[in-house]
C-alpha positions as CSV (number, residue, x, y, z in Angstrom):
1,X,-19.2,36.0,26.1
2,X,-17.6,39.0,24.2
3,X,-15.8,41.2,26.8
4,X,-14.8,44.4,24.5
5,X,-14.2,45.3,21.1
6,X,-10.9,44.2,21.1
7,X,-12.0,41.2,22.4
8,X,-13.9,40.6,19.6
9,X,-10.7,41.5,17.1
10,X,-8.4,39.0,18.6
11,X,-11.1,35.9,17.9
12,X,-11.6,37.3,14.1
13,X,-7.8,37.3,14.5
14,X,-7.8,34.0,15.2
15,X,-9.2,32.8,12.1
16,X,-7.0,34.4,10.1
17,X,-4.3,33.0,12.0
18,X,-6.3,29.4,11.4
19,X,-6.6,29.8,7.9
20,X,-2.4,30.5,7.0
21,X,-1.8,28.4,10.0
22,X,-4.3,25.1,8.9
23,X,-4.8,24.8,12.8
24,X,-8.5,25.5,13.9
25,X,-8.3,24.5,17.2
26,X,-7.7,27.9,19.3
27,X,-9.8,29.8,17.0
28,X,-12.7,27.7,17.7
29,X,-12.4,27.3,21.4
30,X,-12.1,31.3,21.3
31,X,-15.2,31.2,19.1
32,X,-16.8,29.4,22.2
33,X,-15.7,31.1,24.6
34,X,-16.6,34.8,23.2
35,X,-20.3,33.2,22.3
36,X,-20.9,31.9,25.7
37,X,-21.2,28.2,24.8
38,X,-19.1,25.2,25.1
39,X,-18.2,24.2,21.7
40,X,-17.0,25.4,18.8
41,X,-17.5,23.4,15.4
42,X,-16.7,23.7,12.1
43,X,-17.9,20.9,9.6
44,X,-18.3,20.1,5.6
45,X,-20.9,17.7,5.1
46,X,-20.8,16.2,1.3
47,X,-23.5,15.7,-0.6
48,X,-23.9,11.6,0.0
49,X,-24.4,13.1,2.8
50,X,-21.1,12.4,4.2
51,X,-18.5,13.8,7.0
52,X,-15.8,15.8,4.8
53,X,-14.5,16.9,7.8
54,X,-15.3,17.6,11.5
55,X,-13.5,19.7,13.4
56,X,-14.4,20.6,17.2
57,X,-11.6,20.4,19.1
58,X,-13.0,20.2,22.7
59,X,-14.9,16.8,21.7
60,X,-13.5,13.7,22.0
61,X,-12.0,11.4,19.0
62,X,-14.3,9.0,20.0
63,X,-17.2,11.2,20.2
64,X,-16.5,12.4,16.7
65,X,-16.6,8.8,15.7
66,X,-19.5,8.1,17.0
67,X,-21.3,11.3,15.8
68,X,-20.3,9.6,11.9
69,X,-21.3,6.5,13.6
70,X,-24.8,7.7,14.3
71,X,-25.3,9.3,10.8
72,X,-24.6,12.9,12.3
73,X,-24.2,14.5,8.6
74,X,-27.9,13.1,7.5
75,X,-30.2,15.5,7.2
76,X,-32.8,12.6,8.1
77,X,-31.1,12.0,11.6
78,X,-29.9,15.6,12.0
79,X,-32.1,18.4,12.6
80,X,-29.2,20.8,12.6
81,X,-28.2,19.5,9.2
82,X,-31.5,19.8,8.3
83,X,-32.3,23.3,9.2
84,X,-29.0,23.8,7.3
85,X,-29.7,22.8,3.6
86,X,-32.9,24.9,3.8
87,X,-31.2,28.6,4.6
88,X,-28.9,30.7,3.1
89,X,-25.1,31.4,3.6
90,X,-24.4,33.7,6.9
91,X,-28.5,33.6,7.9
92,X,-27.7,32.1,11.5
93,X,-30.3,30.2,13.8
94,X,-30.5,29.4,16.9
95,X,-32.3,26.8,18.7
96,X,-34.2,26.7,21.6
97,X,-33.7,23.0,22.5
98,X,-32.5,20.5,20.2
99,X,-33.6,18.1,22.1
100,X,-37.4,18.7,21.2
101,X,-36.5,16.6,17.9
102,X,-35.9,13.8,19.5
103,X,-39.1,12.1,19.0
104,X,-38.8,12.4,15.3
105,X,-34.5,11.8,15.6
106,X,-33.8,9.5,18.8
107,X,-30.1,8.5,17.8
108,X,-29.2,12.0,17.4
109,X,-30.8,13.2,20.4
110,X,-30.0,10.5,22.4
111,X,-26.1,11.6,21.6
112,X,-27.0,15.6,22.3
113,X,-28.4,14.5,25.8
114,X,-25.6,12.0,26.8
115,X,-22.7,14.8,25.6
116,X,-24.8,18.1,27.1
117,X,-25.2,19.6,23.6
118,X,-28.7,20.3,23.5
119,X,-28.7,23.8,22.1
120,X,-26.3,26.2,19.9
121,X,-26.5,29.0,17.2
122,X,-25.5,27.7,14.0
123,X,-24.7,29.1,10.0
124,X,-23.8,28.0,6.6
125,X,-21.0,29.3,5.8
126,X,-20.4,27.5,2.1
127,X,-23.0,25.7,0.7
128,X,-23.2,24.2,-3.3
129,X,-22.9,21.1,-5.1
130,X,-20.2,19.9,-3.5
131,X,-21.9,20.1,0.0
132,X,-21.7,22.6,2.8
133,X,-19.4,23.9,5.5
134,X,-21.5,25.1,8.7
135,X,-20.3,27.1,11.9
136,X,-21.7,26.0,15.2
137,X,-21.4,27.0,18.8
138,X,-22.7,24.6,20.7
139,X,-24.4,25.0,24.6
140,X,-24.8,22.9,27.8
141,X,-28.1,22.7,29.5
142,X,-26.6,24.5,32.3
143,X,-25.4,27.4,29.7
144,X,-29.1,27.1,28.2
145,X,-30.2,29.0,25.1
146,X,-28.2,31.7,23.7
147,X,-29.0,35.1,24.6
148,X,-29.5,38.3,22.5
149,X,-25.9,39.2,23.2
150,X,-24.2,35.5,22.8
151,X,-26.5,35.8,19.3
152,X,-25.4,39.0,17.9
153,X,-21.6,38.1,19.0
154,X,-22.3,34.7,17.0
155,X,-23.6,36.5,13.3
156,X,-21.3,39.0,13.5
157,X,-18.4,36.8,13.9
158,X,-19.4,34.5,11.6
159,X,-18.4,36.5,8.2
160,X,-15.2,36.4,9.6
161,X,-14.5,32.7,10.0
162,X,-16.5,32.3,6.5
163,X,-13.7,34.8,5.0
164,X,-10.8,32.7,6.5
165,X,-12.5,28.8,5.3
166,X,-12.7,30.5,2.0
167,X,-8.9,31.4,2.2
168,X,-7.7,27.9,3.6
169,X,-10.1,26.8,0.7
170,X,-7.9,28.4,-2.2
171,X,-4.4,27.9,-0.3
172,X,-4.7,23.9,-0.2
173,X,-6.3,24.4,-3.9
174,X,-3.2,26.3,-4.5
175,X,-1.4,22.8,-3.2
176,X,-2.2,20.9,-6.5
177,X,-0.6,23.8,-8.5
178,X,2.3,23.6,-6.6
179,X,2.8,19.5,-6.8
180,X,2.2,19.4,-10.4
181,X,4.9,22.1,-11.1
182,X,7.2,20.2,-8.8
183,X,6.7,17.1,-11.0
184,X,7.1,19.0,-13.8
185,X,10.4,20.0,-13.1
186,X,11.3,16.4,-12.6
187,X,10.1,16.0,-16.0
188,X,6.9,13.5,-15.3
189,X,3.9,12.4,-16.2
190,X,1.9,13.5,-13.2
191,X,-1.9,14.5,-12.0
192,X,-2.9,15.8,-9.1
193,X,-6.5,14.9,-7.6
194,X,-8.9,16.1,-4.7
195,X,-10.7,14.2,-2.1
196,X,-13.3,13.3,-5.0
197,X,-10.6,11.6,-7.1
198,X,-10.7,15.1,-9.1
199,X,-8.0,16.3,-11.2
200,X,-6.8,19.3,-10.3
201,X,-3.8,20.1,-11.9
202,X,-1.8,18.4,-14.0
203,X,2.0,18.2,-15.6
204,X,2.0,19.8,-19.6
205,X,3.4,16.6,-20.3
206,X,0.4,14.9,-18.7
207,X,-2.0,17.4,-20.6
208,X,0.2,16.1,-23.6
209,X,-0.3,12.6,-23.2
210,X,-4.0,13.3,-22.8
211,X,-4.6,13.9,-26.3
212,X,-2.0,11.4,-27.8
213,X,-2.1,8.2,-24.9
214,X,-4.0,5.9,-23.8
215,X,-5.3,8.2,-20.4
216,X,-8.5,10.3,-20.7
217,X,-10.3,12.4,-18.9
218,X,-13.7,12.2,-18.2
219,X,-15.6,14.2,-16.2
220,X,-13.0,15.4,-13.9
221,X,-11.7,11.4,-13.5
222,X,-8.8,10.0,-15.0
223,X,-9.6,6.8,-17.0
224,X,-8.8,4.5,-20.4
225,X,-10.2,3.3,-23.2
226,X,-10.0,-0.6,-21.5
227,X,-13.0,-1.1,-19.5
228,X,-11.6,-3.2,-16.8
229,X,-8.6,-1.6,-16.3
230,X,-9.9,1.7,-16.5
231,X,-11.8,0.4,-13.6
232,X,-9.0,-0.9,-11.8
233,X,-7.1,2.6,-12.0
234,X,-11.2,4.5,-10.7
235,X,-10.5,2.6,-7.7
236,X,-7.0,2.7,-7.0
237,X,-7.4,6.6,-7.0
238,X,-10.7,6.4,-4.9
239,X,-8.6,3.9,-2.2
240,X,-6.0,6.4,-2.0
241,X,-8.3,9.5,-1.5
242,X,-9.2,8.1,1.6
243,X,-5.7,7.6,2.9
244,X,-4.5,4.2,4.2
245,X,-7.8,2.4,6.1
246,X,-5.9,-0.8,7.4
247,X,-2.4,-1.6,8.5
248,X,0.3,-2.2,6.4
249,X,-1.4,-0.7,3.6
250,X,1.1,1.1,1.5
251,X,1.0,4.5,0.2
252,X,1.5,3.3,-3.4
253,X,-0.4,1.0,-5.7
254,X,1.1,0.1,-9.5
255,X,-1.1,-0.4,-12.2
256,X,-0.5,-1.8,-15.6
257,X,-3.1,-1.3,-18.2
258,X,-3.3,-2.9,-21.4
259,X,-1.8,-2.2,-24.7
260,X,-3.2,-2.2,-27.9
261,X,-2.1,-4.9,-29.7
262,X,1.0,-2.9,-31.2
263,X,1.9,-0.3,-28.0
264,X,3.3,-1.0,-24.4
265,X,1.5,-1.0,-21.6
266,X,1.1,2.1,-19.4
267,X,2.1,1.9,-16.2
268,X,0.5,4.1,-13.5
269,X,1.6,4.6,-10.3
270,X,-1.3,6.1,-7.7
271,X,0.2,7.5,-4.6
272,X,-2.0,8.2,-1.6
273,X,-0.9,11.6,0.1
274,X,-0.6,12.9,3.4
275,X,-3.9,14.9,5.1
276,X,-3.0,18.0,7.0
277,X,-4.9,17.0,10.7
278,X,-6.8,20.4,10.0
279,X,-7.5,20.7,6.3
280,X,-11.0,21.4,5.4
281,X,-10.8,18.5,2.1
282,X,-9.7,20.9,-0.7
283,X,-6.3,20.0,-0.6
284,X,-4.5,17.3,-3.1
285,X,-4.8,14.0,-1.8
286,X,-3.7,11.7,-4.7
287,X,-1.3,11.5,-6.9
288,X,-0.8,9.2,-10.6
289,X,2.7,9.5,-12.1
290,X,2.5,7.3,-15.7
291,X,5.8,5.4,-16.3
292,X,7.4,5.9,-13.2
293,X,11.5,4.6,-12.9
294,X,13.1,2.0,-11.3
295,X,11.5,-0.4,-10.5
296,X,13.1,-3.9,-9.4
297,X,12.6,-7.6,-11.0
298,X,10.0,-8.6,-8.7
299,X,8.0,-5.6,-9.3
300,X,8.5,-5.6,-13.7
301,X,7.5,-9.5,-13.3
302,X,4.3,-8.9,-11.5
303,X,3.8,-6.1,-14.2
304,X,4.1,-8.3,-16.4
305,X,1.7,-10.8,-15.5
306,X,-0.7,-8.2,-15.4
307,X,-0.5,-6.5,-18.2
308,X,-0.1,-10.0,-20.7
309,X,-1.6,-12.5,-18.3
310,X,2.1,-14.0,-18.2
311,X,2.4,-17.0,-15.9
312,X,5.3,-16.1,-13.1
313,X,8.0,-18.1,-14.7
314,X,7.2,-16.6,-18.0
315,X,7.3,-13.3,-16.5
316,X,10.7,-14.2,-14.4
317,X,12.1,-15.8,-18.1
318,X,11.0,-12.3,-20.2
319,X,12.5,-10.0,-17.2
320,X,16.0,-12.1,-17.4
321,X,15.5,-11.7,-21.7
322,X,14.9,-7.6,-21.1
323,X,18.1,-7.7,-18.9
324,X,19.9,-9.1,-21.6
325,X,20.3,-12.6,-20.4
326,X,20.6,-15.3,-22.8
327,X,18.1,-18.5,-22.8
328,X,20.9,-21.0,-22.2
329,X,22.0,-19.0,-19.4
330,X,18.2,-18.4,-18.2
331,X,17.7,-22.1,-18.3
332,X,21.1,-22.7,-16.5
333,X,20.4,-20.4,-13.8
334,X,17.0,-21.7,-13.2
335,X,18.0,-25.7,-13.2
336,X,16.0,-26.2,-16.8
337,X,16.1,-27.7,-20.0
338,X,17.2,-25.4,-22.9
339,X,13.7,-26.9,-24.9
340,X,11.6,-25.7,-21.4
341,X,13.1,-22.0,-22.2
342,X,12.4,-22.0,-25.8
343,X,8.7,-23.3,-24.9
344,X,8.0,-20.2,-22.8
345,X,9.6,-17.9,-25.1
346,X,7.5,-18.5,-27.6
347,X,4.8,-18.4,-25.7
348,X,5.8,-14.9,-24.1
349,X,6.7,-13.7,-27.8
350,X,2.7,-14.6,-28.7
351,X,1.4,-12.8,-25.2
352,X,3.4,-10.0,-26.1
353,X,2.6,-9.7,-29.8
354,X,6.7,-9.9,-30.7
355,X,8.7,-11.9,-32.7
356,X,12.2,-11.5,-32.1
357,X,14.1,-10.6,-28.5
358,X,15.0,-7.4,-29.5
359,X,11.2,-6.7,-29.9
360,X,10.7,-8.1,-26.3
361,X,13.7,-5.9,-24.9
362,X,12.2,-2.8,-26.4
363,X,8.4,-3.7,-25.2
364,X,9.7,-4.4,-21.5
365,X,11.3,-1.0,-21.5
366,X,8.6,1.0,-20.4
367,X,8.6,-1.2,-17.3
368,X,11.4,0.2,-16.0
C-alpha cells in the first residue's frame, strides 16, 4: 500500500518515466505494490474484441497466451471487460469477488481461480471506436478485496497513468511522421501504416502519386483500381501488421500490380516493421515503398510473371532483352534455337503490349 506522499510521487513518476521510456514494467509492479495487490495490468482491447496489447509484467508469457487463448478480451467471457464498456473513463470499480461470475463465465473464472486473481480495482482509461485501454490491479485471495485505502490510492493514481498512455499514444504516432520524412529525404514513394493497416503519414511524393497513379486511398487503406491485385496488396499490408507469425517468413513482400494496357506496372514493396516489446499499438508497423531499386534477375523475372502472366523462360528471355542482350546471344547462352527465341519474343512483345525491344527495355525499367 501507499506509505507517504512521496511514495505516491515516485509511482506517478514512474509512468512518466514509462511513457518516454516505452518500458511499463516497473511502473506497473509499483502500481501494485502501492495498491496492495499483486498485479498490475494495462491492456487495449480492440473492438473485434481483440488483445491489442497486454502488458502485466509479473504474469507469465504463457499465462498471457492463454488469457487470448480463453477469449480474455470478450466481453461475453469477461466480466471485467464487461463491466468495462458500460462505464466512463477514470470511474474505477472494484470487485468483491470475481469469481462469483463464474457460473455465467466458467473459462474465465476457471483461469482467475487456477492464477489467484479473483479480485482487483479496475478503470478505463481510453475508450472509443478503436477499443479501450483499461488499468487493473489485480488481488490474491489471501490479499482479498481492496480496502478503502488500497481504493482511493488506486483512483487517484489512475489520472496519472491515463496522462502517460496518452503521451506514449502521440510519441509512437509521432513515429510515422518521422519514417515518412526519412523516406522523403531518400526521395521515395513511401506510406506509413498503423496496426489497422492505417495510413498514417505519408511521403509528398506519395501524396503526389495519389492523385496522378494507379494507388488510392480508401478509407484510411491503400488500394488500386484492379480488383484482385488491389486485394493482393490489402493483405500483404494486413500480414505485415501483424509482424512475422511463422519462421522464415521474411520482413518484405513485392507486389506487382497490373498496368493499364499502355503504363508499367507498379511495383510495391510492403515491409513489416519492428514492435517495440512495450508499445501500446499506435506506433507504425508497416511500411509500402512503390518502385523500390535494385532488384536482382530472379526477383524482375518473377515480377514479371506476375505482372504479364509471363511463363519463367519468357520472363528469363525479356530480363536478358532489358539487359541489353541480344536474341542470338540469349538463345546461345541458353542451349536454344534462334526460331525458339524469336517465338517467345513475340509472345512477350503481345503480353507486354510492345512492339519493338526498345519498347520492352523501357517497360521493364520500372522493375529495377
Amino acid at each position: 500500500m501507499l506509505r507517504s506522499d512521496d511514495h505516491w510521487l515516485e509511482i506517478s513518476d514512474l509512468f512518466g518515466a514509462a511513457a518516454l521510456s516505452g518500458d511499463w514494467a516497473e511502473a506497473l509492479n509499483g502500481l501494485a505494490d502501492g495498491c496492495g495487490g499483486a498485479h498490475g495490468q494495462l491492456i487495449g482491447v480492440g473492438p473485434s474484441p481483440s488483445i491489442q496489447f497486454n502488458l502485466s509484467p509479473r504474469l507469465a508469457a504463457d499465462d498471457l497466451d492463454e488469457f487470448v487463448a480463453i477469449g480474455g478480451a470478450d466481453p461475453v467471457t469477461n466480466p471485467r471487460v464487461r463491466m468495462g464498456l458500460r462505464l466512463p473513463v477514470l470511474e474505477a470499480w472494484h470487485e468483491v469477488d470475481c469469481l462469483d461470475a463464474a457460473e455465467a463465465s466458467p473459462a474465465y473464472g476457471d483461469f482467475c481461480r487456477r492464477h489467484d486473481i479473483p479480485y482487483g480495482s479496475q478503470v478505463n482509461l481510453a475508450h472509443d471506436a478503436s477499443g479501450l485501454v483499461g488499468l487493473a490491479v489485480l488481488r490474491t485471495r489471501v490479499q482479498g478485496a481492496p480496502e478503502a485505502a488500497d481504493r482511493r490510492a488506486f483512483e487517484a493514481l489512475a489520472p496519472h497513468v491515463r496522462a502517460a498512455v496518452k503521451l506514449q499514444q502521440a510519441l509512437e504516432g509521432r513515429g510515422a511522421q518521422l519514417l515518412a520524412g526519412a523516406m522523403e529525404g531518400l526521395g521515395r514513394i513511401a506510406f506509413v501504416c498503423d496496426r489497422h493497416g492505417l495510413v498514417q503519414a505519408m511521403t509528398p511524393s506519395a501524396e503526389q502519386a495519389l492523385h496522378t497513379g494507379p494507388l488510392k486511398l480508401r478509407r484510411g487503406r491503400l488500394g488500386v483500381a484492379n480488383p484482385a491485385a488491389s486485394h493482393r496488396l490489402e493483405v500483404a499490408i494486413d500480414r505485415a501488421s501483424q509482424g512475422a507469425t511463422s519462421p522464415g517468413q521474411g520482413p518484405t513482400v513485392t507486389l506487382a500490380t497490373p498496368g493499364d494496357g499502355i503504363g508499367a506496372p507498379t511495383i510495391i514493396d510492403v515491409v513489416a516493421l519492428p514492435a517495440a516489446p512495450y508499445a501500446l499499438g499506435f506506433e507504425p508497423r508497416v511500411l509500402v515503398v512503390v518502385q523500390g531499386a535494385g532488384r536482382s534477375q530472379s526477383e524482375i523475372e518473377q515480377l514479371l510473371q506476375s505482372a504479364y502472366g509471363l511463363t519463367a523462360a519468357e520472363a528469363h528471355v525479356a530480363a536478358c532483352l532489358g539487359n541489353g542482350d541480344s536474341p542470338e546471344g540469349i538463345a546461345m547462352a541458353r542451349q536454344v534455337s534462334a526460331g525458339t527465341i524469336r517465338t517467345q519474343l513475340r509472345s512477350i512483345y503481345q503480353k507486354l503490349d510492345v512492339n519493338r525491344q526498345l519498347e520492352l527495355a523501357a517497360r521493364l525499367a520500372a522493375f529495377r
